[in-house]
C-alpha positions as CSV (number, residue, x, y, z in Angstrom):
1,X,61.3,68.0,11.8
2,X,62.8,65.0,13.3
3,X,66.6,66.0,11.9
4,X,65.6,69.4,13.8
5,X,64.6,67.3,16.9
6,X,68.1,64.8,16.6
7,X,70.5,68.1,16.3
8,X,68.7,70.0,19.5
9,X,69.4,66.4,21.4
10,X,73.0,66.1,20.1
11,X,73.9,70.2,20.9
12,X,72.4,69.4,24.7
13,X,74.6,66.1,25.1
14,X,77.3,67.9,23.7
15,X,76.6,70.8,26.2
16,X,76.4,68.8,29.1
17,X,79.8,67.0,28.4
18,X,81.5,70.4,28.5
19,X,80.4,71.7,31.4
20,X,80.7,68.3,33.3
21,X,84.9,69.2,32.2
22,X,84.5,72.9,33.7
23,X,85.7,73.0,38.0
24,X,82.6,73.4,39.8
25,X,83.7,76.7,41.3
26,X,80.4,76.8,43.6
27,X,81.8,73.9,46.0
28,X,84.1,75.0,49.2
29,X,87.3,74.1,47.5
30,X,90.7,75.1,49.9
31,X,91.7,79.1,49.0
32,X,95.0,79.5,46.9
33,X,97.0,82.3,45.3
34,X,96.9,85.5,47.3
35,X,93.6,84.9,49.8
36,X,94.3,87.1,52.5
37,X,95.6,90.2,51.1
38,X,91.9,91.4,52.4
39,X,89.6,94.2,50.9
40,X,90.3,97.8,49.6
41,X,89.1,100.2,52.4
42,X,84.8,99.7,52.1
43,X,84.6,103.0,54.1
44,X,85.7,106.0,52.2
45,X,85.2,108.2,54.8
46,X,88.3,107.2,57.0
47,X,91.5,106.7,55.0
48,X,92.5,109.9,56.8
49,X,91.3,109.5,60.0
50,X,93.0,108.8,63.1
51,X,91.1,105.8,64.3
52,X,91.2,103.9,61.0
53,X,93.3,101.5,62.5
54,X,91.0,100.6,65.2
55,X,87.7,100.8,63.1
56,X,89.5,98.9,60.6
57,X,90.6,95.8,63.8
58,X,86.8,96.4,65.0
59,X,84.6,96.2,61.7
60,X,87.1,93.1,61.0
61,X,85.7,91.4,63.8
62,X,81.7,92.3,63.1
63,X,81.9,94.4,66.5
64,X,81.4,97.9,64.8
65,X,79.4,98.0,61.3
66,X,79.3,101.2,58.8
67,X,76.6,103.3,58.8
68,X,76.4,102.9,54.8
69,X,78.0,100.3,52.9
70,X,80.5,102.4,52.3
71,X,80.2,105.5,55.1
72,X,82.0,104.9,58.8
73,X,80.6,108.5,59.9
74,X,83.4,108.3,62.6
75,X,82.5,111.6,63.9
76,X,79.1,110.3,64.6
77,X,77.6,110.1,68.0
78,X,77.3,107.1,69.5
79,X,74.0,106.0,70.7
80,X,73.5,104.4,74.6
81,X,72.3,101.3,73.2
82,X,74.4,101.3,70.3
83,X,77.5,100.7,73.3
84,X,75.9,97.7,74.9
85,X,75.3,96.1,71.6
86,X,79.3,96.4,70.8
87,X,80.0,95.3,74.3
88,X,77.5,92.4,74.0
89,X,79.6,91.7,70.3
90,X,82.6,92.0,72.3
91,X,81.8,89.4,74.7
92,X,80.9,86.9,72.2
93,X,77.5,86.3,73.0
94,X,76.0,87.8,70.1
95,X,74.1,84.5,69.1
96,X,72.5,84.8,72.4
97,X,70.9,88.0,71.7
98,X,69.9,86.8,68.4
99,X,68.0,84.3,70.4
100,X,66.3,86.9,72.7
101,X,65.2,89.1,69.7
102,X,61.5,87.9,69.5
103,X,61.0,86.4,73.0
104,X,58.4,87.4,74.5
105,X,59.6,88.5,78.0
106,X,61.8,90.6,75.8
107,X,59.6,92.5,74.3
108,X,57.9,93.0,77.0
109,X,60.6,94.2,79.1
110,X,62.1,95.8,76.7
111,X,59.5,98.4,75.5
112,X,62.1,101.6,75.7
113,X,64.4,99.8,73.4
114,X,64.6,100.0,69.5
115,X,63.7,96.5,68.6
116,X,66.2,95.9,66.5
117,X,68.4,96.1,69.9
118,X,66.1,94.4,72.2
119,X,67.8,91.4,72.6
120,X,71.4,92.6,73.2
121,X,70.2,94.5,75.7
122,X,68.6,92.0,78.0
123,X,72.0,90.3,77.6
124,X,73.9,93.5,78.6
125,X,71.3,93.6,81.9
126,X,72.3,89.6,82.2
127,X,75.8,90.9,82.3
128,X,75.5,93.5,84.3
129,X,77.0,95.9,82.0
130,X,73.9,98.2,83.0
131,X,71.0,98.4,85.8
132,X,67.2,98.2,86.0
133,X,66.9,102.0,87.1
134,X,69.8,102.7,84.2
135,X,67.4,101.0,81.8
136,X,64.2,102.7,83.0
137,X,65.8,105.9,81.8
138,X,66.7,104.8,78.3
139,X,65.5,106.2,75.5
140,X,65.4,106.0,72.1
141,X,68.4,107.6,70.4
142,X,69.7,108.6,73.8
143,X,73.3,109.5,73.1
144,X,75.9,108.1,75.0
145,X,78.3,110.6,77.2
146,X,82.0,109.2,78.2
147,X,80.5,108.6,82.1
148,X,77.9,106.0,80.5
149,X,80.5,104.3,78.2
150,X,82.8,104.3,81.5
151,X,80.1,102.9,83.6
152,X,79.3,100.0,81.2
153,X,83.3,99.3,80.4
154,X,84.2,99.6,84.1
155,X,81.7,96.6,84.9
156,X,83.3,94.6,82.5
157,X,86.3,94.5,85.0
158,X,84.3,94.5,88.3
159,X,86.1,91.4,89.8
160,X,89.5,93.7,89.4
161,X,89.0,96.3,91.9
162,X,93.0,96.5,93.0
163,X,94.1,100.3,92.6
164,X,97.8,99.3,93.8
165,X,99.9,103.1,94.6
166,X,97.8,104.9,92.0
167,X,95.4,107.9,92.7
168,X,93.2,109.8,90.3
169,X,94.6,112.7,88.7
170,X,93.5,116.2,89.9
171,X,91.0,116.3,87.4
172,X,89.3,119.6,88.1
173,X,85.8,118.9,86.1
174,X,85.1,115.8,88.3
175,X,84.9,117.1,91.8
176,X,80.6,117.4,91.4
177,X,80.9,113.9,90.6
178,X,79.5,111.3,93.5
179,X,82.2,108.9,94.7
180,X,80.6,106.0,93.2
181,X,80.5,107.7,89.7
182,X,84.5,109.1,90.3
183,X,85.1,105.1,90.8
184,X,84.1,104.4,87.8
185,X,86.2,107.0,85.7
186,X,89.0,106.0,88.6
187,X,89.3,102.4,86.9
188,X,89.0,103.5,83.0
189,X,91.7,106.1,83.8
190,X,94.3,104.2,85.9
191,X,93.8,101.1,82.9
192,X,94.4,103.7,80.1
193,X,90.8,103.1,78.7
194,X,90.1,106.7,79.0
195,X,92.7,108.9,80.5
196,X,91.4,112.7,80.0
197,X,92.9,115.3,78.3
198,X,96.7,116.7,79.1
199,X,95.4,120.0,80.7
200,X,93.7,118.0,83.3
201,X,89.9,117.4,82.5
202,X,88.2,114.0,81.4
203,X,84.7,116.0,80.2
204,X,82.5,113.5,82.1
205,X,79.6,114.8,79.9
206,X,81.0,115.2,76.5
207,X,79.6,112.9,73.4
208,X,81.6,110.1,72.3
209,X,81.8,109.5,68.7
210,X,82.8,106.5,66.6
211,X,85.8,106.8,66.2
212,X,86.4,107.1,70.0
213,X,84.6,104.3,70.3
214,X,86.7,102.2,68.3
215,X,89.3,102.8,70.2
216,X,88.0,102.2,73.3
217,X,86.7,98.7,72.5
218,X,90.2,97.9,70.8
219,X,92.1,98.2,73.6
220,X,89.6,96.4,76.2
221,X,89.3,93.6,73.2
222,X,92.0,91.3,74.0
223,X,91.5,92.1,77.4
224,X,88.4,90.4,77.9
225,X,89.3,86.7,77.5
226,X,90.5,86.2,81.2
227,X,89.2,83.0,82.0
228,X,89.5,79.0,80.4
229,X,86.1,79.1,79.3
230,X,86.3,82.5,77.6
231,X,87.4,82.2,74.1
232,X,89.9,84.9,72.9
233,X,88.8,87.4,70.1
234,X,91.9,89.2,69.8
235,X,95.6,87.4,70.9
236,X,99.2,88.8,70.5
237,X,102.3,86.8,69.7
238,X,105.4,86.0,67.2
239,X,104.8,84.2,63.7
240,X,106.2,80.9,63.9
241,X,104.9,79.6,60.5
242,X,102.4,80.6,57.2
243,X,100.9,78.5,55.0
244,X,99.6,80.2,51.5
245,X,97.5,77.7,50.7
246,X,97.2,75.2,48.2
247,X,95.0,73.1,46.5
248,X,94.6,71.0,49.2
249,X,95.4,73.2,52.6
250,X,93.9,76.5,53.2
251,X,96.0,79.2,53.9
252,X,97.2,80.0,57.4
253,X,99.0,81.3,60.2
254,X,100.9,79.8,63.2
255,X,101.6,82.1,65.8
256,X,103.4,81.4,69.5
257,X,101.7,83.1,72.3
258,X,102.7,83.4,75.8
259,X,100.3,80.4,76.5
260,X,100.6,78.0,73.8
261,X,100.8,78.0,70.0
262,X,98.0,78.5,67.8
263,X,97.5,77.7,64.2
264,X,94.2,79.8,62.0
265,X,93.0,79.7,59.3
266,X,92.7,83.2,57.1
267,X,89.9,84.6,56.0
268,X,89.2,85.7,52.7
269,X,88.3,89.1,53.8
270,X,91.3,89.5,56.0
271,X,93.2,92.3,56.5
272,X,96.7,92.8,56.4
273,X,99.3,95.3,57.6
274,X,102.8,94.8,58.0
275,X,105.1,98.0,59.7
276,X,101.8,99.7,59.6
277,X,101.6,99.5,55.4
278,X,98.6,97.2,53.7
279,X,100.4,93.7,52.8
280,X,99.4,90.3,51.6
281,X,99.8,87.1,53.0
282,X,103.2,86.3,51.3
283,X,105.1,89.4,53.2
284,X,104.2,87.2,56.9
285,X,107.4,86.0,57.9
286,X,108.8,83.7,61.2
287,X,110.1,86.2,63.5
288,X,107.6,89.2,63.5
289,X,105.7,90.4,66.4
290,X,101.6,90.1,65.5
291,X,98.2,91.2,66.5
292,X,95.3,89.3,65.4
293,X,91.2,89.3,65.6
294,X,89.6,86.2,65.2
295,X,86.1,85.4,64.3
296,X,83.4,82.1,65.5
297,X,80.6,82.0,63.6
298,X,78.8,78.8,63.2
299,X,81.8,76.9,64.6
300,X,83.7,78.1,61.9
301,X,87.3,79.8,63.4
302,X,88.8,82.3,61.1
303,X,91.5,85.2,61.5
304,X,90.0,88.5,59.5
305,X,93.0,90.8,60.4
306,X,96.5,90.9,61.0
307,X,99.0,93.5,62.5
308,X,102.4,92.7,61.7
309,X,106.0,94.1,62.5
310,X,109.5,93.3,62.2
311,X,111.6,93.1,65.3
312,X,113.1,96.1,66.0
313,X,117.2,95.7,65.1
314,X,118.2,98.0,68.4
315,X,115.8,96.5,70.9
316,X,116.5,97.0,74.9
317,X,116.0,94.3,77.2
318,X,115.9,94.7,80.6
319,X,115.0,92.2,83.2
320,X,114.3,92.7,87.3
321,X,111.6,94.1,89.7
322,X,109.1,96.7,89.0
323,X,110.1,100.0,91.5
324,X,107.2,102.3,90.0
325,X,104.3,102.5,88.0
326,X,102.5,105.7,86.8
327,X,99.0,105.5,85.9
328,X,96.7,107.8,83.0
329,X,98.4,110.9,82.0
330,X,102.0,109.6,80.6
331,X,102.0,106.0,81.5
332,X,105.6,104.6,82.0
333,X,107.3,101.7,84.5
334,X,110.7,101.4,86.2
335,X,112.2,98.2,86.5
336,X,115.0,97.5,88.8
337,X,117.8,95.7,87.7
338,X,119.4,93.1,90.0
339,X,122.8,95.5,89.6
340,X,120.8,98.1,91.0
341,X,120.3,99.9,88.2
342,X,117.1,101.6,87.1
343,X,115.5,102.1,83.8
344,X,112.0,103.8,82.9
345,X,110.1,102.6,79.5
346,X,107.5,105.0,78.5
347,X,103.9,102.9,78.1
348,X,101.5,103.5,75.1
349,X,97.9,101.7,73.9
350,X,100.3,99.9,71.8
351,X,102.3,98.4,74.3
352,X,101.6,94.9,74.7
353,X,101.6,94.3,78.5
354,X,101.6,90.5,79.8
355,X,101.1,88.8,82.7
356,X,100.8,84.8,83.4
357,X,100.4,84.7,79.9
358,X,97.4,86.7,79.4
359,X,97.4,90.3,78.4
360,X,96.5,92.7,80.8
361,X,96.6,96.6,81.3
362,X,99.4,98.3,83.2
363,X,97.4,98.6,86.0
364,X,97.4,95.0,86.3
365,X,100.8,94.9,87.4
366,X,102.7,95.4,91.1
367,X,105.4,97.0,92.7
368,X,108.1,94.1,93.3
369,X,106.8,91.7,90.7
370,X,109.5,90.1,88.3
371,X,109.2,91.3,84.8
372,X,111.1,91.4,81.5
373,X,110.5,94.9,80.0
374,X,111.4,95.0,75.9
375,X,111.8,98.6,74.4
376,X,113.3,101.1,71.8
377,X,114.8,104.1,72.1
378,X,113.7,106.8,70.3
379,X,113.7,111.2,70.8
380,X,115.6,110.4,74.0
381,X,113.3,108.2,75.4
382,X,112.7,104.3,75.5
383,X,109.2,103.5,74.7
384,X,108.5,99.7,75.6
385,X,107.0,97.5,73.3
386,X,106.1,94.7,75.5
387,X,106.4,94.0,79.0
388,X,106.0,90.2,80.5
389,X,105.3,89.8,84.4
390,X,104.9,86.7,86.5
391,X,102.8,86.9,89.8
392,X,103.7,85.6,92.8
393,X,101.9,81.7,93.1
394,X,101.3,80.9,96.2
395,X,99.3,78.2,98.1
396,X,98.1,79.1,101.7
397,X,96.6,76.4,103.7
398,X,95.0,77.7,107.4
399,X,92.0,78.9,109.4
400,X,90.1,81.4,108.4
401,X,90.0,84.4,110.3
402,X,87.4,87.2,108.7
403,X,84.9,87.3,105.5
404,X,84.5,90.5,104.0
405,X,81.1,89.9,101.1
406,X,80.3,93.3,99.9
407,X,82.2,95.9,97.8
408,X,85.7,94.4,98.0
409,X,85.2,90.8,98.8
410,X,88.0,89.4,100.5
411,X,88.9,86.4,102.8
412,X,91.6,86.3,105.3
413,X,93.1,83.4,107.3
414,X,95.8,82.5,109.5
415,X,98.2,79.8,108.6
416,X,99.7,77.2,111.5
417,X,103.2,79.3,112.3
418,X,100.6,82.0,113.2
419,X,101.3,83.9,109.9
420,X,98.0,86.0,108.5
421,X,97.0,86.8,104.7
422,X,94.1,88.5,103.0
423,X,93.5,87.4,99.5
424,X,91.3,88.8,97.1
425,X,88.0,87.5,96.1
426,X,87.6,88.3,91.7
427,X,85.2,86.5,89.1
428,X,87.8,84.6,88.7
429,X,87.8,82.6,92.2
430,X,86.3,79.4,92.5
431,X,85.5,78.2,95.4
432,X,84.6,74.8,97.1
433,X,83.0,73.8,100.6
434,X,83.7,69.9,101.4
435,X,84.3,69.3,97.5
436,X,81.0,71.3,96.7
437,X,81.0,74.1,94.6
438,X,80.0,77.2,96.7
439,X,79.9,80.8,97.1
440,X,82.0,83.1,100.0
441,X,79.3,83.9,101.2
442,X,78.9,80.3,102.5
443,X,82.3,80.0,104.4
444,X,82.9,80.8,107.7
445,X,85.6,81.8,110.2
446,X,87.7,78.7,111.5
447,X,87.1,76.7,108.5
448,X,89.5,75.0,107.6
449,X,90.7,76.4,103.9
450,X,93.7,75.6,101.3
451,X,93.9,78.8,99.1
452,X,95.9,78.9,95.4
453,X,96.8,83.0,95.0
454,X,98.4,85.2,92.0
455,X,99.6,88.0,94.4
456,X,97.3,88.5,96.7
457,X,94.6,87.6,94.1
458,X,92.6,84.1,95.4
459,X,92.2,81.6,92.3
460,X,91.0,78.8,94.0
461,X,89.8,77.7,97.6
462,X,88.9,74.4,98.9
463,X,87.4,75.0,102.6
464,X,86.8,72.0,104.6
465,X,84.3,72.1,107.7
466,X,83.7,69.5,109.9
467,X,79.7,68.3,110.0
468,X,78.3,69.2,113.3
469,X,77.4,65.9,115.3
470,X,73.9,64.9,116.6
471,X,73.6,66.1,120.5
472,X,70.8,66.5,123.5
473,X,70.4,69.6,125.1
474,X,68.5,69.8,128.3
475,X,66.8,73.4,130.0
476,X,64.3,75.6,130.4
477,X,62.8,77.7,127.8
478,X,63.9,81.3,128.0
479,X,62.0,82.9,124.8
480,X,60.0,81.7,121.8
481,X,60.0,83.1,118.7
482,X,57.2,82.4,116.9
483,X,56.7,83.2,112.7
484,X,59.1,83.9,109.6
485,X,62.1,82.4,111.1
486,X,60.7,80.1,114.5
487,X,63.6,79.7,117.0
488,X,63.7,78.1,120.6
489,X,66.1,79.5,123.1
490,X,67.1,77.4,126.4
491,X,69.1,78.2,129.7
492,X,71.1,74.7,130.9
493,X,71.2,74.1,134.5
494,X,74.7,74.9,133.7
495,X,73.5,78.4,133.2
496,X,74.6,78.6,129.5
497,X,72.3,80.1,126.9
498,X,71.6,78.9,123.5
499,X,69.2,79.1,120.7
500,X,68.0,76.6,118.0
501,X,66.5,77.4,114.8
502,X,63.1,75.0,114.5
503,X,62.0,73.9,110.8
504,X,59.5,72.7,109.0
505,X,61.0,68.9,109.6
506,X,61.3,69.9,113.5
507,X,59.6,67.4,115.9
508,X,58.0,68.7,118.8
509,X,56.3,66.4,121.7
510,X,54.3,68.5,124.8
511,X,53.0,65.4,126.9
512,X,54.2,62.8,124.5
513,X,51.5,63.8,122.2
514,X,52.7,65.5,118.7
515,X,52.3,69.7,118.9
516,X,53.7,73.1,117.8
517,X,56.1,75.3,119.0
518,X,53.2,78.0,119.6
519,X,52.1,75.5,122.4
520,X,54.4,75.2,124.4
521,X,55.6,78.4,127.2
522,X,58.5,80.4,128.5
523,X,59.6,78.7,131.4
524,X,59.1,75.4,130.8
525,X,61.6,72.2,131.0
526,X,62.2,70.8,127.4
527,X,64.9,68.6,125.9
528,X,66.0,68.9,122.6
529,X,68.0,67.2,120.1
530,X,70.5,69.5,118.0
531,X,72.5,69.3,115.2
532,X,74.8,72.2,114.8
533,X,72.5,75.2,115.2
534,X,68.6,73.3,114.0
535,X,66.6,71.6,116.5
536,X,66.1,68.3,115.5
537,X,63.5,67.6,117.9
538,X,62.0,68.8,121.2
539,X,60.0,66.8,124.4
540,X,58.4,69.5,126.3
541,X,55.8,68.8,129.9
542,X,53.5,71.0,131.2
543,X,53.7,71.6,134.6
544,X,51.1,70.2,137.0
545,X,48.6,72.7,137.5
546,X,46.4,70.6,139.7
547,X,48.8,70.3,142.8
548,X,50.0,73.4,144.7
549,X,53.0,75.0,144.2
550,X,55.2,78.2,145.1
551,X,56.7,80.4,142.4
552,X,59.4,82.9,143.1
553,X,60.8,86.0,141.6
554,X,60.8,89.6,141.1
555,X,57.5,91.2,140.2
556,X,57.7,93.0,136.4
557,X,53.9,93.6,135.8
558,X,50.8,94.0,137.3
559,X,47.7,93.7,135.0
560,X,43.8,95.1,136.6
561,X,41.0,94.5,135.1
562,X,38.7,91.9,134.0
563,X,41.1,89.5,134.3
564,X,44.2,90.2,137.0
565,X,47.6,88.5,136.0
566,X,51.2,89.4,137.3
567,X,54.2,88.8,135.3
568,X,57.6,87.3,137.6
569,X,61.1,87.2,136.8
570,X,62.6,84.1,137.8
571,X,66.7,83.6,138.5
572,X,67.5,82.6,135.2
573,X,66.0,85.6,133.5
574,X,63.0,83.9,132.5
575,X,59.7,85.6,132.6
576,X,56.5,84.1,133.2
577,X,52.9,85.3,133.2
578,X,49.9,84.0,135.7
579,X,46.5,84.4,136.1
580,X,45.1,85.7,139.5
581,X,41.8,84.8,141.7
582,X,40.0,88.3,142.4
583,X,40.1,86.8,146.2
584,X,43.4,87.0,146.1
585,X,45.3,87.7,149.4
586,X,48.3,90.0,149.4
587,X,50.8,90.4,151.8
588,X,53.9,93.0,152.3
589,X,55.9,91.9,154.6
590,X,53.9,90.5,157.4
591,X,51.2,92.8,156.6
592,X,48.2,92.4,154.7
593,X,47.5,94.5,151.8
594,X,46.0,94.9,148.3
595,X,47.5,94.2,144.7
596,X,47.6,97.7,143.6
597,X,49.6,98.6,146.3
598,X,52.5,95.8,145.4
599,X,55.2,97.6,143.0
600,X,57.0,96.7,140.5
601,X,60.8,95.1,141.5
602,X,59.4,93.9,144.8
603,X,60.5,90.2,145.7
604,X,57.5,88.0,145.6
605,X,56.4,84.4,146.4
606,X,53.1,83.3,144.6
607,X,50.8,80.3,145.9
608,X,49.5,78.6,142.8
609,X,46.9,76.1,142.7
610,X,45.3,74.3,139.2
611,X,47.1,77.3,137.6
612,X,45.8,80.1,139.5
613,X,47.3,82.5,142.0
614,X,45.5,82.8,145.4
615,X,48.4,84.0,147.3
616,X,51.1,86.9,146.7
617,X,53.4,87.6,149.4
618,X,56.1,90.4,148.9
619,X,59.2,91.9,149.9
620,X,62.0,94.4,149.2
């Protein structure tokens, strides 16, 4: 027994010693050999289809997911929902969804929405990519027609509203359409989102499947990363370097954008084409032109696919202004040469279109702008492969002249040699008021403004505006207006009119005692202290009622009844009100008469005594 016991020991020791001489494959070790050659196709359903290169780009990138582990459906519908949550993906704010999930304002709100979608929704409302009424109307497994997947894509680009020389096409099945619906298909077609069939109709109300789908998100993907803070999922450039991986390195690749240049690291799972055919990482090489998607998830940056090609051995370069653009339905440009020449490339989805560094669609671009235009010729034509423009930078410094806030906001100003410019207000704008941040809504015409512009596109503005200065105001109180928003307005003895705004922190004095603005009356003498357009403070008197006086003006009402008052107009416009003794004694003229008889626009003088009238006398 205890030989049994000493052999069972010695086998474990001895088993313990091997494995401790076996690589602990379970550890994150760096990749070597082929990594990146990527997966066989998971989805047997679309090695034939058309969009296999987009749903290949977008389930690389966790946008799109299969309906099966290994089904696509391509030819599927597409729900409503299912749309926001891709666009939700797109945007990168995924983990915020995640978040919203189980919330309990969410599920409250969210009541018409599959739970499982809940979340991405209320981001997609955050966003703006759809409206309370729109989300009323939801319902479950709602199918999504191309004027809903245009509405939600168009809002992605809401702050780009520029439709330069283009007009939608006369497509016939739109003209039921209301204008702010044809705006919507107006932007997808003139970006080449969704252009509409070649015998001139876009089918508004037709499904969209996805496949469609697919290709609709890969061609606003690298699109959607206009802004610093925005983090690119999709970026095109030249390979400048690859690293296998070793090791001790990780494979990667190095590619030179427009910007900057940027090294990844490659996924496991990547995918890889090179000339359109599946490759490995070995057949990337310095030189080639290349597409890729890149994925952050838990701070970990990877690239899961690449599209590679060889430069083209009979390129065309051709370098000057653009002369035309055509938009949708056989997109090309002309660019003219500084020798006066002209040369039109034919434009395609995979035309790689650049300006100031960031891709763009060919909408984007101007008439006159500077631009480099790389192509091929092929079946007598020259299809360009990528186009590279520069806008115009300018920086504007002036007064500004006119605000425009809704629809197309725009601000316009007039620089010092009298010149005037409108720039464009975008998402992109920021804007600052006396070096705080502010909105346009805030500026106002004569500020003083400095404006940074792409084109006639606004980046920045720094407005200055001089702080208005303490002052006293003296006058007599022309109207009151009591409530929501309490104002005071004064005639000067100058005869000028202006109004204050009273506040909450307004003082107000009536016989150097503390009051309200409800206590004190049209017609009185105030003074008030201003800044700008708020009344800072305001010493009112009451008249002295006790001693006589005479009042003057023109007659505007009569009141009979239990208690008689007449109502004057005085010379500055202001009218007053006064109660009148029954006893009263009423003259026209010389003549004595009654105060029914006195009509309204006669001249009158009023005795007043302790605040009374006892004497009216009247004339034309």
């Amino acid at each position: 027994m205890k030989r049994t016991v000493r052999f069972i020991t010695t086998v474990l020791v001895l088993l313990t010693l091997l494995l401790s001489l076996i690589p602990q494959v379970g550890l994150a070790a760096p990749k070597e050999g082929n990594t990146g050659q990527g997966p066989k196709i998971k989805f047997k359903d679309i090695e034939k289809n058309w969009a296999k290169d987009y749903i290949e780009q977008l389930t690389a990138a966790g946008i799109f997911q299969g309906v099966k582990e290994d089904l696509f459906a391509p030819d599927d519908s597409v729900e409503s929902v299912q749309v926001l949550v891709m666009l939700v993906r797109a945007l990168g704010l995924e983990e915020k969804a995640i978040q919203y999930q189980q919330d309990k304002e969410t599920v409250r709100n969210m009541s018409n929405v599959p739970a499982w979608a809940r979340g991405y929704v209320r981001v997609a409302l955050e966003e703006g990519l759809i409206t309370e009424p729109e989300l009323g109307k939801l319902r479950p497994g709602q199918k999504a027609t191309r004027l809903d997947v245009a509405q939600y894509i168009s809002r992605l680009f809401e702050g780009d509203d520029w439709l330069g020389d283009f007009t939608l096409p006369d497509l016939r099945d739109l003209n039921d359409l209301p204008d702010n619906l044809k705006g919507y298909v107006t932007l997808v077609v003139q970006k080449g989102i969704m252009i509409g069939t070649p015998d001139g109709r876009w089918l508004p109300y037709d499904l969209v499947n996805r496949g469609q789908m697919a290709k609709i998100l890969s061609l606003i993907l690298s699109r959607l990363a206009t802004g610093a803070q925005q983090q690119q999922t999709e970026l095109y450039g030249e390979v400048v370097g690859v690293q296998l991986g070793s090791s001790k390195e990780d494979p990667s690749v190095t590619v030179k954008t427009k910007q900057d240049t940027y090294t990844y690291t490659i996924s496991d799972e990547c995918i890889i084409y090179v000339d359109g055919k599946r490759a490995d990482l070995k057949d990337l090489e310095a030189g080639q032109r290349v597409r890729l998607v890149v994925t952050r998830k838990s701070g970990l940056v990877e690239v899961v696919y690449i599209r590679a090609e060889n430069q083209a051995e009979k390129k065309l370069t051709v370098e000057g202004t653009i002369s035309t653009l055509a938009l949708g339905q056989g997109s090309a440009i002309t660019v003219n040469t500084k020798n006066g020449s002209e040369t039109t490339f034919l434009v395609t989805d995979k035309t790689v279109i650049i300006l100031d560094g960031r891709e763009v669609f060919l909408s984007d671009l101007k008439l006159g702008q500077e631009v480099t235009v790389v192509g091929i010729e092929e079946d007598k034509a020259i299809w360009a492969i990528e186009i590279a423009a520069e806008s115009d930078q300018k920086e504007i410094s002036g007064k500004v002249t006119a605000i425009v806030t809704r629809q197309k906001p725009s601000l316009s100003l007039e620089d010092n040699q009298g010149q005037s410019y409108t720039f464009r207000i975008t998402a992109r704008t920021k804007i600052c008021l006396n070096g705080k941040t502010t909105v346009l809504e805030e500026l106002q015409p004569k500020d003083q403004v400095r404006v940074w512009a792409l084109d006639d596109e606004a980046l920045q503005i720094e407005a200055e505006r001089e702080e208005p200065k303490e002052e006293e105001v003296e006058g007599k109180i022309t109207a009151l207006v009591l409530g929501k928003n309490p104002a005071v307005s004064i005639r000067t003895a100058a005869g000028r009119q202006y109004t204050y705004n009273v506040t909450n922190d307004t003082r107000i004095w009536l016989d150097d005692k503390v009051s309200t603005l409800d206590a004190l009356k049209v017609g009185w003498e105030v003074e008030l202290k201003v800044v700008g357009d708020k009344a800072v403070a305001v010493w009112a008197e009451s008249p002295d009622y006790d001693s006589e006086r005479t009042v003057e003006g023109k007659l505007v009402q009569v009141k009979l009844g239990s208690q008689i008052t007449v109502s004057i107009e005085d010379e500055d416009g202001c009218v007053c009100e006064y109660q009148v003794d029954e006893k009263v004694n009423c003259f026209f003229g010389e003549q004595k008469t009654t105060l029914d008889e006195l009509k309204v626009g006669l001249e009158v003088k009023l005795t007043v005594r302790g605040g009374i009238v006892y004497e009216i006398r009247a004339e034309d």
